[in-house]
Structure formats: structure tokens, C-alpha cells
C-alpha positions in Angstrom: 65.2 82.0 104.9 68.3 84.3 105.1 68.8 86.5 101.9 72.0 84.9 100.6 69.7 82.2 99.9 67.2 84.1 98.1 69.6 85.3 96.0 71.1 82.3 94.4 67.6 81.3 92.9 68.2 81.2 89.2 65.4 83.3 87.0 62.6 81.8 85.0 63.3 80.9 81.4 61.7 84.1 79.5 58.7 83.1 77.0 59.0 81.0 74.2 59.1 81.9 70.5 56.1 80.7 68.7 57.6 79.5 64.8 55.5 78.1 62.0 57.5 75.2 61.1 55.2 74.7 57.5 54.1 70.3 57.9 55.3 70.2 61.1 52.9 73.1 62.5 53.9 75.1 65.3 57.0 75.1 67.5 58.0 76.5 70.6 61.5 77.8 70.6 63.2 79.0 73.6 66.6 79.8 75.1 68.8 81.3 77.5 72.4 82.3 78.2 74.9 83.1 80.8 77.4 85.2 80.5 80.1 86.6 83.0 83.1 88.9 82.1 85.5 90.5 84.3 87.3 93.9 83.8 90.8 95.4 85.8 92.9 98.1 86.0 95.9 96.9 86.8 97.3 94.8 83.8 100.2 93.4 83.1 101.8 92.0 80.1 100.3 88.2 79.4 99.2 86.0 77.5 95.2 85.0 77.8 93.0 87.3 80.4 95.5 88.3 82.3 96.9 90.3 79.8 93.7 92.5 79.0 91.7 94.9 80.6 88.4 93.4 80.0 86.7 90.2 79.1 83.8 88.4 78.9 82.7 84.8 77.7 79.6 82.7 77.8 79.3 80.2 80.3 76.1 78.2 79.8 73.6 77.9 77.0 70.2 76.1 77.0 68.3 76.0 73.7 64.5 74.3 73.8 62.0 73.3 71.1 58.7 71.9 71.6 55.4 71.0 69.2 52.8 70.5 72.4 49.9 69.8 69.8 48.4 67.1 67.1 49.3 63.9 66.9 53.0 64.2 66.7 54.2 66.1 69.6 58.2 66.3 70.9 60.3 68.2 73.4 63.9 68.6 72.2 66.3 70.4 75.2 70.0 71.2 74.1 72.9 72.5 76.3 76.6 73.0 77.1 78.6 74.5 79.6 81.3 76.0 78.5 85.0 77.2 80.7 86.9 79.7 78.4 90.2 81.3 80.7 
């Protein structure tokens, strides 16, 4: 496998949060986000990024909830990308 490959494989979600949720019992609460931001020298007067010498935005967000036991068990998965110029 040639490295440019390698490198495009996306890191493992980090561990969950472990929340007492009172009747409901215990949940499993986890997330991530990407972010990317850009920064130059060089600006010139515009409007939007052009215009500044740094910024940065999120890009993606995944949020996840989970109650694996008792008799009521659920997996909830939320996300969004998001463009911002």
C-alpha cells in the first residue's frame, strides 16, 4: 500500500463519555469535530477570508448517544457538515 493511502485513513472516534441520565440509567456520549483554518501573509483589502490574515471554521461534527443496557436500549447518531468561505 503506498503511503498516501495510509494517510487518508480517518482516526478512531476517542472514548465515550459515561453520563448518569437519573430513570433512564446510563448513557454513552460521544463526539468529534473537524476543524481546518488557513492563515497568509499577503492580504489584501476584502470582504470575507480573503480579507484576513487568519481563519478557521469547523467543518464536520458527529455527536453520539447510546444506553447499551436494560430493557430499553437506543443509539441516537447526529451530524452536519458544514462549508463556511
Amino acid at each position: 500500500m503506498s503511503p498516501f493511502a495510509e494517510a487518508a485513513v480517518l482516526p478512531a472516534m476517542p472514548p465515550s463519555v459515561h453520563i448518569n441520565a437519573g430513570p433512564l440509567g446510563e448513557l454513552s456520549v460521544g463526539g468529534i469535530l473537524s476543524v481546518n483554518g488557513r492563515a497568509q501573509s499577503n492580504r489584501y483589502d476584502a470582504s470575507g477570508p480573503a480579507g484576513k490574515y487568519f481563519s478557521a471554521n469547523v467543518t464536520d461534527g458527529l455527536v453520539s448517544v447510546a444506553k447499551t443496557h436494560g430493557l430499553i436500549q437506543f443509539y441516537l447518531e447526529a451530524g452536519a457538515i458544514i462549508y463556511m468561505v
